[in-house]
C-alpha positions in Angstrom: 15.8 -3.2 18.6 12.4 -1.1 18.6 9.3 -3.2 17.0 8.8 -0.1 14.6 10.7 -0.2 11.7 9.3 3.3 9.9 8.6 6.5 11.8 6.7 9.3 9.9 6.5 12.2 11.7 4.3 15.4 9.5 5.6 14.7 6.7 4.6 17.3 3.9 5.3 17.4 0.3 5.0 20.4 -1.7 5.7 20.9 -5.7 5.2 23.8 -6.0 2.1 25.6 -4.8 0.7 22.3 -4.7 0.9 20.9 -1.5 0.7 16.6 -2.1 1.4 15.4 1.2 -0.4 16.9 4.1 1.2 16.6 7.3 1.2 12.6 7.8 2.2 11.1 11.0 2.4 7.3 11.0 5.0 4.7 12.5 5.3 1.0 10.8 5.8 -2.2 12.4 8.6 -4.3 11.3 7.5 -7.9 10.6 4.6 -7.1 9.1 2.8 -6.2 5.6 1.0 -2.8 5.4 -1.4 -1.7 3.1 -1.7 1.4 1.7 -4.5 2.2 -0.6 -6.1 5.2 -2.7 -6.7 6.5 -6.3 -3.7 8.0 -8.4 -2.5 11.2 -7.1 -3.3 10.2 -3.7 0.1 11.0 -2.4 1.0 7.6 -1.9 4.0 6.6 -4.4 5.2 10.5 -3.5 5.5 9.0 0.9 7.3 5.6 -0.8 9.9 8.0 -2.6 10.3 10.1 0.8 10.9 7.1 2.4 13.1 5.7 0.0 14.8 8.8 -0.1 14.7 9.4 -3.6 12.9 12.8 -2.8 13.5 15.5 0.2 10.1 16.5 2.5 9.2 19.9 2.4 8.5 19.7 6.0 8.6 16.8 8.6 11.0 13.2 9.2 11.5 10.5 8.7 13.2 7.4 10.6 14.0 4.2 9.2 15.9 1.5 11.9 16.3 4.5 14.0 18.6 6.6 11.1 16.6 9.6 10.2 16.8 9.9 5.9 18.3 12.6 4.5 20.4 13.2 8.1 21.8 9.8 9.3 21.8 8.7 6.0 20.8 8.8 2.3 18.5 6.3 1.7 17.3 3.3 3.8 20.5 0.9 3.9 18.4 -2.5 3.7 15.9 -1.9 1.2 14.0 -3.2 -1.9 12.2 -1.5 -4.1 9.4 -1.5 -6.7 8.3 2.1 -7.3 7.0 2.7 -11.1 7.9 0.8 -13.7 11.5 -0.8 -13.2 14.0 0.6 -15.2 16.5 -2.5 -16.9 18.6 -2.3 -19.8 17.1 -3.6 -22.7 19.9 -4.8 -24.7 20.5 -7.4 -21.8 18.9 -10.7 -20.1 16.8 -10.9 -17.3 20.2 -13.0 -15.4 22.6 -10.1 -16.7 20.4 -7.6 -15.7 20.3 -8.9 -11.7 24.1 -9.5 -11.8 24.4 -6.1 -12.9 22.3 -4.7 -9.9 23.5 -7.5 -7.6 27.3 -6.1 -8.4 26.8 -2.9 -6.5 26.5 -4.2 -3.1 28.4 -7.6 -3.7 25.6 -9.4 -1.2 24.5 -12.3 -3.6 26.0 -15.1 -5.8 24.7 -15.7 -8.9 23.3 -19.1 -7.5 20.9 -17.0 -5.7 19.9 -14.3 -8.3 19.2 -17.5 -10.4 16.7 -18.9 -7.6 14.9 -15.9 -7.3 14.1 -15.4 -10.9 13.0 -19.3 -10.5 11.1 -18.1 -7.6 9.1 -15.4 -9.4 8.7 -18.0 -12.6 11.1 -17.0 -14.8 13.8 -19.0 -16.4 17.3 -17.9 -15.3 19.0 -19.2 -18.5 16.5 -17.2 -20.9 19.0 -15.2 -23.4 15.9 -13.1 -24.8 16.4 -9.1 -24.2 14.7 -7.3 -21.6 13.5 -5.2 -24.2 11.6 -7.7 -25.9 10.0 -8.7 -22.1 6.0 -8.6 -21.9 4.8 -6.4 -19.4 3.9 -9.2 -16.9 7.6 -10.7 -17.3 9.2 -7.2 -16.7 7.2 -6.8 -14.0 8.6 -10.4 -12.1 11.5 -9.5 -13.0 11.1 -6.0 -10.9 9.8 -8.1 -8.3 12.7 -10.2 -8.6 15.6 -7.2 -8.2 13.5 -6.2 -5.4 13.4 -9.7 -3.4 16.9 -11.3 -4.5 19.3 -9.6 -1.6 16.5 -10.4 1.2 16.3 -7.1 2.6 14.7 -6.3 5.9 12.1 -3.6 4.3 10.8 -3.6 1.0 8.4 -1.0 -0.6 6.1 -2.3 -3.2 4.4 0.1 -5.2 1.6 -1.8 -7.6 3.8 -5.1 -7.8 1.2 -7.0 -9.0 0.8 -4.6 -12.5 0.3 -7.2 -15.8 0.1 -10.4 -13.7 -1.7 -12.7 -14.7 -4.2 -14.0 -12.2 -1.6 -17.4 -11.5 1.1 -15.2 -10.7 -0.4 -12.8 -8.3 -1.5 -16.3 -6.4 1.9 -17.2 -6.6 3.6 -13.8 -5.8 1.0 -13.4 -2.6 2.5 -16.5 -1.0 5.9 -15.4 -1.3 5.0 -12.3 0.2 3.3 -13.7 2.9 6.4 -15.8 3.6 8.8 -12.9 3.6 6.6 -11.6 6.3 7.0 -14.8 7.7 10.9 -15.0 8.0 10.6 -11.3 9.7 10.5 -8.8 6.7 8.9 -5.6 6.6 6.7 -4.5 3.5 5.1 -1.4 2.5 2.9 -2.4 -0.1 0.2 0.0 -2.4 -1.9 -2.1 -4.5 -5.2 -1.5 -6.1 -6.8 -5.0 -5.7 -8.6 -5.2 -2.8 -7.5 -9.1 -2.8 -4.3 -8.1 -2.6 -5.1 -5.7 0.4 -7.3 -8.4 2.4 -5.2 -11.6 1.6 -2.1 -9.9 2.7 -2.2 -6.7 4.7 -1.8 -6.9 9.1 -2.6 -3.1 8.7 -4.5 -0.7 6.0 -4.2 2.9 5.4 -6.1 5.2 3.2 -4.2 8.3 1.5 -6.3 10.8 0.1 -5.4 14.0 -1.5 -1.8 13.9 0.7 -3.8 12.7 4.1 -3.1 9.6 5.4 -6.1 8.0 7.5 -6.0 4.4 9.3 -8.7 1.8 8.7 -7.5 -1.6 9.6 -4.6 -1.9 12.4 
């Protein structure tokens, strides 16, 4: 198996007349955490939706584990994702939410939905409503649906948003120890702690152009 998990080849966005990603070329190790950083509107939650493929380039590939998105398949097979604010019905628990989720692709027992949410610090047996979460607890919890199956890649857009400063300690070492067991992860944060503590490489998107400074 090839060492790069994620091959970008001109990738370019347009909405419109606007054009939001400009020609990007850029291949990802697997086994390691990658940075990507830059203001809002940058481009870079509009690449993690490409690659996820929840949207279609205007021009350009993209490769995931050799299957081309879009082509080969949909969307990348072994995945996790935070992109936005995760989307959970209110009405239920945090528990019922993840078994929901977990039913689609059958991967995980309940045993291990319940370890995760332990693992993000939140209390599997809470019957309190999504709806009535705090940001910081809907955000674990996002981190949690995104972590539970162990997937090979994950694609972390802002996952530390409304942790508290505890938590992002906590959430960095699990990261780090995903990375450690093998995983892949995309992640765009604006902390720079986040970004140094974590990151093998960094890349700067700007306006829709990608630019390397740390590999």
């Amino acid at each position: 198996m090839s060492d790069i998990c994620i091959a970008i080849e001109n990738l370019s966005m347009d909405f419109g007349k606007d054009r939001v990603l400009k020609s990007i070329t850029r291949s990802f190790e697997r086994g390691k955490i990658h940075g990507i950083v830059g203001n809002n509107g940058s481009g870079k939650t509009v690449m993690f939706k490409c690659i996820c493929g929840f949207l279609q380039p205007t021009e350009g590939k993209i490769t995931v584990d050799g299957k081309r998105i879009g082509v080969d398949v949909d969307f990348p097979k072994d995945i996790g994702i935070i992109i936005e604010a995760p989307g959970f019905l209110p009405q239920y628990s945090g528990m019922k939410n993840l078994e929901i989720l977990a039913s689609l692709q059958k991967k995980i027992t309940p045993d291990r939905i319940a370890q995760t949410m332990n693992l993000v610090g939140l209390d599997p047996a809470m019957k309190k409503p999504v709806g009535k979460y705090s940001l910081g607890m809907r955000q674990r919890l996002g981190i949690a649906q995104a972590i539970m199956e162990s997937p090979a890649l994950m694609i972390l857009d802002e996952p530390m948003n409304g942790l508290d400063k505890h938590a992002v300690k906590y959430m960095r070492e699990q990261f780090l120890k995903l990375k450690n067991d093998g995983r892949t992860i995309l992640i765009a944060s604006h902390n720079v702690a986040d970004i140094d503590e974590l990151c093998d490489t960094v890349c700067e998107m700007d306006a829709g152009v990608m630019t390397m400074i740390k590999e």
